[in-house]
C-alpha positions as CSV (number, residue, x, y, z in Angstrom):
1,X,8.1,5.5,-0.3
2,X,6.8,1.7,-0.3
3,X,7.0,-1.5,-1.6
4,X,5.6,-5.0,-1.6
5,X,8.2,-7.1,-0.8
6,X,7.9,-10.8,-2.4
7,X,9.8,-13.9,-1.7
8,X,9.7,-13.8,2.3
9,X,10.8,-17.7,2.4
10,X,9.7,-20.0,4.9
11,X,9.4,-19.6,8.7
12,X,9.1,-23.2,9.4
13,X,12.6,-22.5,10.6
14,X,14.1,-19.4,11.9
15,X,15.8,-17.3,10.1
16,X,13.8,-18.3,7.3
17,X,15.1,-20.0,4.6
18,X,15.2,-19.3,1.2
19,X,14.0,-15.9,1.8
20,X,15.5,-13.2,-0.7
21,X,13.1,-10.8,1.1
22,X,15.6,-10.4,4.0
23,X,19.0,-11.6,2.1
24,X,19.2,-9.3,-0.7
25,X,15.8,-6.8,-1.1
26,X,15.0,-5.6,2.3
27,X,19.2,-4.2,3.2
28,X,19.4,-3.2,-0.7
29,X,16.3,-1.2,-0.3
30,X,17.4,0.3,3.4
31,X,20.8,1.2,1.5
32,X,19.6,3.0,-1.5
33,X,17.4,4.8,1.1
34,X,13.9,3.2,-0.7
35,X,12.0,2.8,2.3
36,X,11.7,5.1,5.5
37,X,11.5,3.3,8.9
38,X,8.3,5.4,9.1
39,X,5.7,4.4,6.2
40,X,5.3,0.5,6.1
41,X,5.6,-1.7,3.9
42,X,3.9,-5.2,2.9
43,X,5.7,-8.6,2.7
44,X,4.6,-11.6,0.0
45,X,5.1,-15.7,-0.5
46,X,5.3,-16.1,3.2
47,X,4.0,-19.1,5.2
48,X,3.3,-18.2,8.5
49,X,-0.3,-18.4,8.4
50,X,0.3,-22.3,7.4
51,X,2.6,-23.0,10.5
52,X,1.5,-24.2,13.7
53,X,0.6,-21.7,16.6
54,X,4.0,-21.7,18.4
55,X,5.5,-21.6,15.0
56,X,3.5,-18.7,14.3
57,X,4.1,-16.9,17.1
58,X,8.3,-17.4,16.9
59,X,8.3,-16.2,13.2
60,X,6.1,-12.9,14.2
61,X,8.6,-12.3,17.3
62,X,11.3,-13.0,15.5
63,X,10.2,-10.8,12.1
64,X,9.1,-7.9,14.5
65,X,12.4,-7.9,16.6
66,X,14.7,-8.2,13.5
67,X,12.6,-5.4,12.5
68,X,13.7,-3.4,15.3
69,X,17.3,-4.3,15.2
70,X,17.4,-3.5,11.5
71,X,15.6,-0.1,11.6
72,X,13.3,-1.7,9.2
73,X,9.9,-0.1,8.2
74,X,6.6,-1.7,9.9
75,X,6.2,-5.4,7.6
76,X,2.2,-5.6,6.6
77,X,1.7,-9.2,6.0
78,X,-0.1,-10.0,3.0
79,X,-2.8,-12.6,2.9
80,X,-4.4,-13.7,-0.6
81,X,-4.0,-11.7,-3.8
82,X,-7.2,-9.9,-5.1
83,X,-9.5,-12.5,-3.1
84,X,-13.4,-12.9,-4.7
85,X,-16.0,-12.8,-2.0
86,X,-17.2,-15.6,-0.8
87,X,-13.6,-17.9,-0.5
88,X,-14.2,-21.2,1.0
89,X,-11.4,-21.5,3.7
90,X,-9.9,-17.7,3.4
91,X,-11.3,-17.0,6.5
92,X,-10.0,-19.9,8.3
93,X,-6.3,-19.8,6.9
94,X,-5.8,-15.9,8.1
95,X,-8.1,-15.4,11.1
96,X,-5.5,-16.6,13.2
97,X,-2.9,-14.0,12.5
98,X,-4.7,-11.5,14.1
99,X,-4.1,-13.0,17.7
100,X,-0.2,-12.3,16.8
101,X,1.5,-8.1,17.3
102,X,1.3,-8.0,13.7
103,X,-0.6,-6.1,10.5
104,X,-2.3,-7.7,7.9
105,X,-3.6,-6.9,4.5
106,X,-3.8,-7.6,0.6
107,X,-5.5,-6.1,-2.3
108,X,-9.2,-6.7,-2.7
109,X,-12.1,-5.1,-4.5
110,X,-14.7,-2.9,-2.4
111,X,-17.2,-6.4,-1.9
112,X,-14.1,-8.2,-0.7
113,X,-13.4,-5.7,1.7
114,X,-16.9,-6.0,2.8
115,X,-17.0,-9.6,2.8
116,X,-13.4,-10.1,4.2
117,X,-12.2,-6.7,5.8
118,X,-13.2,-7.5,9.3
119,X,-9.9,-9.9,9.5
120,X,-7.3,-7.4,7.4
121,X,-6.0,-4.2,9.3
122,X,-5.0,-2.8,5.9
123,X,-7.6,-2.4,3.3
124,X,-5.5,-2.2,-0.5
125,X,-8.5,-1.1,-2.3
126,X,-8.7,-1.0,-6.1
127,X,-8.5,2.5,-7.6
128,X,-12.7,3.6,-7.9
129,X,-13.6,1.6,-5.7
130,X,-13.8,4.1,-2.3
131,X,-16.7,4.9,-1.4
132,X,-17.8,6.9,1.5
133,X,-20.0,3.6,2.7
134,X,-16.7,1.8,2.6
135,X,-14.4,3.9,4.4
136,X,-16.9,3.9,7.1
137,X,-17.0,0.3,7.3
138,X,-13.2,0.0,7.4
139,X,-13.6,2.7,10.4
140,X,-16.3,0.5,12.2
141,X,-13.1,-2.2,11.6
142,X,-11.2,-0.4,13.1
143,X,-8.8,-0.8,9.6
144,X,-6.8,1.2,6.8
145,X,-8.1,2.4,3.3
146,X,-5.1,1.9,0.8
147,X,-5.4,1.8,-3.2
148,X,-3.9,0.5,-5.8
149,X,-4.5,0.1,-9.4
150,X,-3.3,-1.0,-12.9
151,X,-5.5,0.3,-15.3
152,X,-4.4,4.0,-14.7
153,X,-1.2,2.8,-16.6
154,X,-3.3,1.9,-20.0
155,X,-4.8,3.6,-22.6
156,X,-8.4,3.5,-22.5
157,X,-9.5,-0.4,-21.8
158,X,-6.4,-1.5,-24.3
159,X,-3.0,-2.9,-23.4
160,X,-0.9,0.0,-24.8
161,X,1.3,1.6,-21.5
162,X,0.6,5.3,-21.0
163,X,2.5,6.6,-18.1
164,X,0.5,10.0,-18.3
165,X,2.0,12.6,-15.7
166,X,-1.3,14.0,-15.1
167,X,-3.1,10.5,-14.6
168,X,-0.4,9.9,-11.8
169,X,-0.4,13.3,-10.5
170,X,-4.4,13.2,-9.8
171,X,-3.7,9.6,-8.6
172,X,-1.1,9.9,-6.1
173,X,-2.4,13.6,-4.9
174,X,-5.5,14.9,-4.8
175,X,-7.5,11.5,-5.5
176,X,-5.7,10.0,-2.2
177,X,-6.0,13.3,-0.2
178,X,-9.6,13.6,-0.8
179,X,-10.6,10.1,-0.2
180,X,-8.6,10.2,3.2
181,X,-6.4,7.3,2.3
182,X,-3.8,6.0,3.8
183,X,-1.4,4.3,0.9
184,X,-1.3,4.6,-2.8
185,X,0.1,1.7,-5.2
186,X,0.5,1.3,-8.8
187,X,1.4,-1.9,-9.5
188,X,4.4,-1.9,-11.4
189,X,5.7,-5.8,-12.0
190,X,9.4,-6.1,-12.2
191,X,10.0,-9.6,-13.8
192,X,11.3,-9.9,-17.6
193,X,7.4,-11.0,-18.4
194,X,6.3,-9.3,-21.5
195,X,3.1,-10.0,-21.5
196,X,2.6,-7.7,-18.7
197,X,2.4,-5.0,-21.1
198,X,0.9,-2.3,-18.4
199,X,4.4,-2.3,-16.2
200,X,6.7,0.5,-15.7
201,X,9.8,-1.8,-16.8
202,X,10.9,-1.9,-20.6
203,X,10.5,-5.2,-21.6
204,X,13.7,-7.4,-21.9
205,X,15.4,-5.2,-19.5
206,X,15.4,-4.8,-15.3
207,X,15.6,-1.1,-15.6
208,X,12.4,1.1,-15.2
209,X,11.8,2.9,-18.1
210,X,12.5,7.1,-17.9
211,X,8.9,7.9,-18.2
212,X,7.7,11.7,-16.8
213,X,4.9,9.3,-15.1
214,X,7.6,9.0,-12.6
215,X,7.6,12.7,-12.1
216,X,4.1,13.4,-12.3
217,X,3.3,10.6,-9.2
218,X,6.2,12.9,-7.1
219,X,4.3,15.9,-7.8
220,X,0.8,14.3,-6.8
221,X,2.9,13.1,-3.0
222,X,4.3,16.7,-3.0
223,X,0.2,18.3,-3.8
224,X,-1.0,15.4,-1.0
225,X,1.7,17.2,1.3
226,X,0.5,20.7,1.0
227,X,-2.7,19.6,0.9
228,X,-2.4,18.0,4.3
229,X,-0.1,20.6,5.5
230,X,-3.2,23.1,4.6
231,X,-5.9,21.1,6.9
232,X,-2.9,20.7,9.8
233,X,-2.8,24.7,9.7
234,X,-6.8,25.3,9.8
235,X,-6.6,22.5,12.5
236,X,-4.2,24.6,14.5
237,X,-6.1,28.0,14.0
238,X,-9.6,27.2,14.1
239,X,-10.5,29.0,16.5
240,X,-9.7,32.0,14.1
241,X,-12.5,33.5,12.3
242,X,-11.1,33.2,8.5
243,X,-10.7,29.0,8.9
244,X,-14.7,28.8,9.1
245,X,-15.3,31.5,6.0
246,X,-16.0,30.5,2.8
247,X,-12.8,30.4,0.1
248,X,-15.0,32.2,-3.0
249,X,-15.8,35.5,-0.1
250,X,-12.4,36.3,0.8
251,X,-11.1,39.0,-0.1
252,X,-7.2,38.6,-1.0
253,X,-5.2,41.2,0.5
254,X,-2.0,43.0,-1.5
């Protein structure tokens, strides 16, 4: 399980101030056992790419040793939300992050992964959008394809919520299994914001609402697993005649 984290504080001074990411939402998540130390997770509203170069450097150390200490999952930093390509400046502010032992992505559409993947290790790209053209390019990048989307929470084009089961079954399984992925999002906002009418949250309330799209994304991880556990076997036994055959020929034995 994942999460973006938001309000990481500032680390113009060390610990960082003002930082509910590592006060409260980071040991909460560790303690309801949220997040695993091994599937990583992505960190929001930080300023380290605005701080000087020592600066910079003493934040990452310190944010990759408390990670460490903590038993905390690996901390993708994001850069700019959903950037449009070209972005006077993007460039500039985040290249620098990529001298430091640390990961960075954000969520993008496939041309701003083409226009601005070569300084992102991590790839979010928006649900549709993964092509075989662009998963190459991340390769040649040497970077990871994650998705994420919105829409699959509405009905149609409209507003209207529809947590379907077998939307987020497809979505979390056998659409992210087949398109090699590495991460699969659905943005879910948790704020008491009604206008976000496509969130998982009932409105005027902090409690996710008991939808069977809940279940239907654990089955799609379960299907990704057997899926996976599947090529791992054939992986193991190729050298056996059967892994090479074709599925529709073989005979099924009683």
């Amino acid at each position: 399980n994942s999460t973006v984290f938001c309000g990481a504080g500032d680390f113009s001074k060390l610990p960082p101030e003002n930082s509910w990411l590592f006060k409260a939402a980071l040991p909460t998540a560790r303690k309801a056992g949220l997040i695993h130390p091994d599937i990583p997770c992505v960190i929001n509203q930080h300023n380290i790419h605005t701080l000087s170069p020592e600066q910079r450097k003493s934040a990452v150390e310190w944010l990759v040793a408390e990670r460490l200490k903590n038993n905390w999952p690996e901390l993708v930093l994001y850069t700019y939300d959903e950037p449009r390509f070209p972005l006077p400046g993007f460039r500039e502010a985040f290249v620098p992050l990529r001298k430091l032992p640390i990961r960075v992505g954000t969520a993008m559409s496939d041309i701003a992964a083409f226009g601005h993947g070569d300084f992102h290790d991590v790839w979010i790209v928006h649900d549709g959008m993964e092509t075989p053209e662009l998963l190459a390019e991340a390769q040649r990048c040497g970077a990871e394809v994650w998705t994420y989307s919105y829409r699959i929470l509405r009905e149609g084009g409209g507003e209207r919520v529809v947590n379907c089961p077998l939307r987020q079954r497809y979505y979390a399984g056998l659409y992210t299994w087949a398109n090699k992925l590495k991460g699969n999002f659905v943005w879910a906002y948790s704020h008491l914001d009604t206008t976000m009418s496509h969130a998982w949250w009932i409105p005027e309330s902090d409690e996710p609402m008991p939808t069977v799209g809940w279940e239907g994304r654990r089955e799609g991880i379960d299907d990704y697993r057997y899926l996976q556990m599947v090529e791992d076997i054939v992986t193991i036994r190729k050298k056996d005649p059967i892994t090479s055959r074709d599925p529709l020929t073989l005979e099924v034995e009683a």
